[in-house]
Backbone bond lengths (Angstrom), bond angles and torsions (degrees), N, CA, C in turn:
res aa  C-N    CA-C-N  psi(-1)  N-CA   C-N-CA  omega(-1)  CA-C   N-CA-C  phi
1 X - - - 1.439 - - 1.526 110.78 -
2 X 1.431 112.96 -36.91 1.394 117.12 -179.99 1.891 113.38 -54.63
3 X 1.565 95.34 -56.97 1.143 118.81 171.51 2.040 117.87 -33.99
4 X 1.636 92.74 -53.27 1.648 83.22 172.71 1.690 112.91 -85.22
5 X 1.356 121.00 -29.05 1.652 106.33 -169.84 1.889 93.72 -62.90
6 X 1.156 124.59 -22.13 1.279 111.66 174.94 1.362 134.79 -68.26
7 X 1.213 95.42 -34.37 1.839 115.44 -173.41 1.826 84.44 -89.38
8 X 1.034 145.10 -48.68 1.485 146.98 167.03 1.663 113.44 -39.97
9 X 1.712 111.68 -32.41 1.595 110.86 165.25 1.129 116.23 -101.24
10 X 1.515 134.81 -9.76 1.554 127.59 145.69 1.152 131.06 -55.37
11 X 1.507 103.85 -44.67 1.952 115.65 173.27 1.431 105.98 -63.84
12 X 1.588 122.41 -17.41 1.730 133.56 -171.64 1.422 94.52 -74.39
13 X 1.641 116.04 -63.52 1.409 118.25 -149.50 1.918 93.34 -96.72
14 X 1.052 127.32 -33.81 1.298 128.21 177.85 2.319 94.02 -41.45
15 X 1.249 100.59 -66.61 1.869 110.17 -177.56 1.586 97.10 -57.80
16 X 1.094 128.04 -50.70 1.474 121.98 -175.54 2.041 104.34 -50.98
17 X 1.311 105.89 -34.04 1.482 112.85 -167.89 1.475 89.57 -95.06
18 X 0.823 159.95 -66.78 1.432 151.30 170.87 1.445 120.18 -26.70
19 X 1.507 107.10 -34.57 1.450 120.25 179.27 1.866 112.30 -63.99
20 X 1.639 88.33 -47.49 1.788 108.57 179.37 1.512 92.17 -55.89
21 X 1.555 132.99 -69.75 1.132 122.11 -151.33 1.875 106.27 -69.94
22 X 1.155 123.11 -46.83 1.227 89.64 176.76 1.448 130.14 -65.64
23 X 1.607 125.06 -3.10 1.305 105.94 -170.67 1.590 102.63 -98.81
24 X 1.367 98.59 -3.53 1.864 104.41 -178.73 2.067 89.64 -75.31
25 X 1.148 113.48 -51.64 1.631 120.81 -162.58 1.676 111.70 -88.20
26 X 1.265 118.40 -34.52 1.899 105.73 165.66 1.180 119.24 -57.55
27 X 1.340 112.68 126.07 1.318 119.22 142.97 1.854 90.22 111.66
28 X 1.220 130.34 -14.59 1.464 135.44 -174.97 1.502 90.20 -73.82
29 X 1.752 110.41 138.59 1.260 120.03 140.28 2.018 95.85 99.34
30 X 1.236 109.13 11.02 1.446 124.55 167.71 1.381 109.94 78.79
31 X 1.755 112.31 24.74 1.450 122.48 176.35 1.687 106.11 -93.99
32 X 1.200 118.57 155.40 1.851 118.83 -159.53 1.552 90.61 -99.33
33 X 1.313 105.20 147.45 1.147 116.04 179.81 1.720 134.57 -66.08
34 X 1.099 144.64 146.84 1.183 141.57 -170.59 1.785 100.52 -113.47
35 X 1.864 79.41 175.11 1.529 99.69 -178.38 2.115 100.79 -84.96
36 X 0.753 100.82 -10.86 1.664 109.65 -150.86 1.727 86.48 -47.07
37 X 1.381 135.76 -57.41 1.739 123.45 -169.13 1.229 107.36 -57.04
38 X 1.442 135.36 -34.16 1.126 123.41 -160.66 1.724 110.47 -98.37
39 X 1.469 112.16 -1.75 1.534 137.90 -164.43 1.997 94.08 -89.02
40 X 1.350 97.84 -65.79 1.563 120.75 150.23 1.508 110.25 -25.01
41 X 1.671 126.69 -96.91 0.716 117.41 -165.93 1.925 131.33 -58.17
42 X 1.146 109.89 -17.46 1.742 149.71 171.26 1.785 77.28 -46.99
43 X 1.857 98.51 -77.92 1.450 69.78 -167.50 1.414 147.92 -72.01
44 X 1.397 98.86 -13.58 1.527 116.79 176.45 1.296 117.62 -73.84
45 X 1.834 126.51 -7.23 1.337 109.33 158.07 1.455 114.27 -93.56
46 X 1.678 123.95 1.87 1.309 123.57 -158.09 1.601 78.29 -118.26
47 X 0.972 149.48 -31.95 1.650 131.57 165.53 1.792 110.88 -51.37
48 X 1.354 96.54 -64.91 1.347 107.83 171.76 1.331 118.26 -33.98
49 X 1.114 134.72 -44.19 1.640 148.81 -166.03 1.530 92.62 -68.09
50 X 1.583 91.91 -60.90 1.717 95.65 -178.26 1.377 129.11 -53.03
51 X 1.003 106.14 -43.31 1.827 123.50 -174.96 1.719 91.51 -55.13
52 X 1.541 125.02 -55.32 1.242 134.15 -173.24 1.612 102.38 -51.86
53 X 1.230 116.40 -63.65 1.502 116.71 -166.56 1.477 109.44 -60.85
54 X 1.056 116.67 -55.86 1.880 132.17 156.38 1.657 94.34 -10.09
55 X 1.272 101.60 -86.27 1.668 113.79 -168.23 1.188 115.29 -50.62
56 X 1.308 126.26 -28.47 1.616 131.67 -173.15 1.828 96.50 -91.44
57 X 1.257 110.84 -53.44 1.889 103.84 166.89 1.491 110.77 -50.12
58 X 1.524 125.05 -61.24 1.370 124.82 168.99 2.491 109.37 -20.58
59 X 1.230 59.57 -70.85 1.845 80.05 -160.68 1.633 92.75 -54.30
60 X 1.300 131.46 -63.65 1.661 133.28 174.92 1.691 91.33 -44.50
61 X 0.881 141.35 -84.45 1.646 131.65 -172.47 1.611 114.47 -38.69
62 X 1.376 110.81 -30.38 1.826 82.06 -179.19 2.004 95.28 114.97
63 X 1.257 107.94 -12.44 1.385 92.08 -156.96 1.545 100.07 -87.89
64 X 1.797 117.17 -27.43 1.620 109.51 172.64 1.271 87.00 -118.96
65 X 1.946 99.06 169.85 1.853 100.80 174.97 1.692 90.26 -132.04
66 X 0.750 110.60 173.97 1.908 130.64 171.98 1.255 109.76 -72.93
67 X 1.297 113.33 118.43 1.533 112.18 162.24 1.463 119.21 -99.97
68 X 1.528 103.18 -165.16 1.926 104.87 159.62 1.769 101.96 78.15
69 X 1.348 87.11 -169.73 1.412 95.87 -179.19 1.812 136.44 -19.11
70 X 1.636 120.60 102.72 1.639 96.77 -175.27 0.941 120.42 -93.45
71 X 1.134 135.49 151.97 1.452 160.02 -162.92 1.270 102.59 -39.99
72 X 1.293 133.71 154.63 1.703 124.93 -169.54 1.451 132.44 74.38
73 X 1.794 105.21 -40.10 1.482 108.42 -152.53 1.339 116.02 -68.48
C-alpha cells in the first residue's frame, strides 16, 4: 500500500511539472496555443481525487489504521 500512495504522489507532482512546462513553452515563438496544461492539470485533480478515495477504502477495509495524535490529548 505504501508502495502505491507513493508512485500515486509521483504521478501527482510528475502532472503538476508537466503542467509548468507546457505553460512556460505554449504559445512561444508564434506557435498557437494548446490544451496540453489544462489536459495535465485535469489529470492531477482527478488522480488526486483517486489517491483520496483509495486511502479512505484502504482505511474502511482494515488494511491501514490512523496513527499520531489520540483523541482528547
Amino acid at each position: 500500500m505504501k508502495y502505491l500512495v507513493l508512485l500515486a504522489f509521483i504521478a501527482i507532482l510528475g502532472s503538476l511539472g508537466s503542467a509548468l512546462w507546457f505553460m512556460m513553452r505554449d504559445g512561444q515563438g508564434g506557435k498557437p496555443k494548446t490544451s496540453n496544461m489544462a489536459r495535465a492539470l485535469a489529470f492531477r485533480v482527478g488522480f488526486s481525487i483517486l489517491l483520496f478515495i483509495c486511502i479512505l477504502v484502504a482505511w474502511k477495509l482494515g488494511w491501514i489504521h490512523p496513527t499520531g495524535i489520540p483523541a482528547g490529548a
